[in-house]
N, C-alpha and C positions, 0 to 999 in steps of 0.2 A: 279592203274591198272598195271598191268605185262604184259609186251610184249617184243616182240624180238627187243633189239638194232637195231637203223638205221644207218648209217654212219654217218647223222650228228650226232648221241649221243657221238660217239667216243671221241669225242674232251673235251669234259665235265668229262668223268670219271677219268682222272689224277686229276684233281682238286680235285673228289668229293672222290676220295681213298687217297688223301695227309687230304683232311678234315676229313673222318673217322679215322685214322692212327693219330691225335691231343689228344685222351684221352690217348691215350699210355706214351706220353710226360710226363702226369702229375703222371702217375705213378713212371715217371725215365727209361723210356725206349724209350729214345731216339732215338737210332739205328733204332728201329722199327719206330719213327712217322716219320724219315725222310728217311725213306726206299722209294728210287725212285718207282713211280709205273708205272702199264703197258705203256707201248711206244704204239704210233699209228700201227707200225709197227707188234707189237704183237696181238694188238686188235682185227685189222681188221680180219682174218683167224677167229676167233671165231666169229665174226661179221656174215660174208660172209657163215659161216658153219652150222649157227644157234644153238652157244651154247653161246649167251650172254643174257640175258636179262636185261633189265630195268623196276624199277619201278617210274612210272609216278604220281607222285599228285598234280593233278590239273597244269601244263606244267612242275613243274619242276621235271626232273630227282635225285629222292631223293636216290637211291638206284643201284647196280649190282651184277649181278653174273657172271662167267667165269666158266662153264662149262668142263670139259675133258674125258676120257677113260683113266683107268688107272689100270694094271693088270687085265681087264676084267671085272672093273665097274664104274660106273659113278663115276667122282670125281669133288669135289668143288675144283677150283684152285683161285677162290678170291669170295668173295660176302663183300660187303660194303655196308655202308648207311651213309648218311650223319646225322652228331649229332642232330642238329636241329628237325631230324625226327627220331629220336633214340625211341624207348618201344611204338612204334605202330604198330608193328607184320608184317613189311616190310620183315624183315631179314628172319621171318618164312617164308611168302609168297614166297620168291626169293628161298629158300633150298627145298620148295613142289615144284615147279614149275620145278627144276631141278633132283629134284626124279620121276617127273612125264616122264620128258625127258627121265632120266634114263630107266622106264621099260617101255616107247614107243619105246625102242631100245633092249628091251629081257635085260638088264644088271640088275645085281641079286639083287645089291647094292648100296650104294653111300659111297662115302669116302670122306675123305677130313684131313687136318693137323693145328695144331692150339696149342697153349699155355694152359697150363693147370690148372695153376693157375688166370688168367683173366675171372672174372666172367661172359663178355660177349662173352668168348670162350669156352672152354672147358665146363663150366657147364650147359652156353646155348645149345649147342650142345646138350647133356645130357638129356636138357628138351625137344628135339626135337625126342629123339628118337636115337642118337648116343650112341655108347658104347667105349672105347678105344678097340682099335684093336692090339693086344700082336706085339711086333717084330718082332718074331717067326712066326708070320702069313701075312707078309710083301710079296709081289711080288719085282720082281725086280724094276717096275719102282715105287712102292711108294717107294720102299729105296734108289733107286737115289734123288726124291725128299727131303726124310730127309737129304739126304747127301749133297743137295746144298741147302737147309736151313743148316744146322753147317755149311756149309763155308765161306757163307754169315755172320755169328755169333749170327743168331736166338738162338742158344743154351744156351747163354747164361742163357737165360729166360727156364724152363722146358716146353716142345714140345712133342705132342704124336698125333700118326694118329687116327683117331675112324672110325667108320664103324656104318651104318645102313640101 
């Protein structure tokens, strides 16, 4: 089930985005599986604003999404799942759920930024209805965004926004 995070979920999604961020490792991308993730700190504001959600199966929180606004359309700023519950159509569930958000807000779009080569990124995306979104067609703040992924050293890995 998909519903909006509670405060006590907070506490749980570090864990469960260090866990999803573990298949990255075995690829050799390191950087990425030990990329710190969101702080309580961060959380909460998306918590309290009603742009997180959780997906619940059966109590455990197997899954998230973080929500934003971003040049004037919805934008994915994380969505995870924990492995154990990997290719049960969590991930699609939590990316509808925030498109629905999306045009319950009039916004045109959803975006979101991700690797291009990871077949659980970019081509997944792909199968959901994402297209890459040219550079040239970037607002300003998705290209701050890409600019603090390269400085972080995401770049290293090839990185593209998509849109749908």
């Amino acid at each position: 089930m998909i519903r909006l995070a509670r405060a006590s979920d907070l506490p749980l999604l570090g864990e469960l985005e260090r866990a999803a961020g573990e298949p990255f490792r075995d690829l050799g991308m390191v950087a990425v599986a030990d990329d710190e993730p969101f702080s309580m700190a961060q959380l909460r504001p998306y918590q309290a604003d009603g742009r997180c959600w959780v997906v619940d199966v059966s109590g455990v929180v197997a899954g998230y999404l973080l929500a934003d606004v971003v040049d004037g359309n919805g934008h994915v700023e994380q969505v995870s799942v924990l492995p154990a519950f990997a290719r049960r159509g969590l991930g699609r569930r939590l990316i509808e759920t925030a498109a629905s958000w999306a045009v319950s807000r009039g916004l045109p779009a959803l975006t979101l930024t991700t690797f291009r080569d990871m077949p659980w990124n970019a081509p997944y995306y792909a199968r959901l209805g994402f297209r890459e979104l040219a550079e040239s067609s970037w607002g300003p703040s998705l290209r701050a965004i890409r600019e603090h992924e390269a400085a972080l050293g995401l770049d290293r890995w090839p990185r593209l926004a998509m849109i749908r």
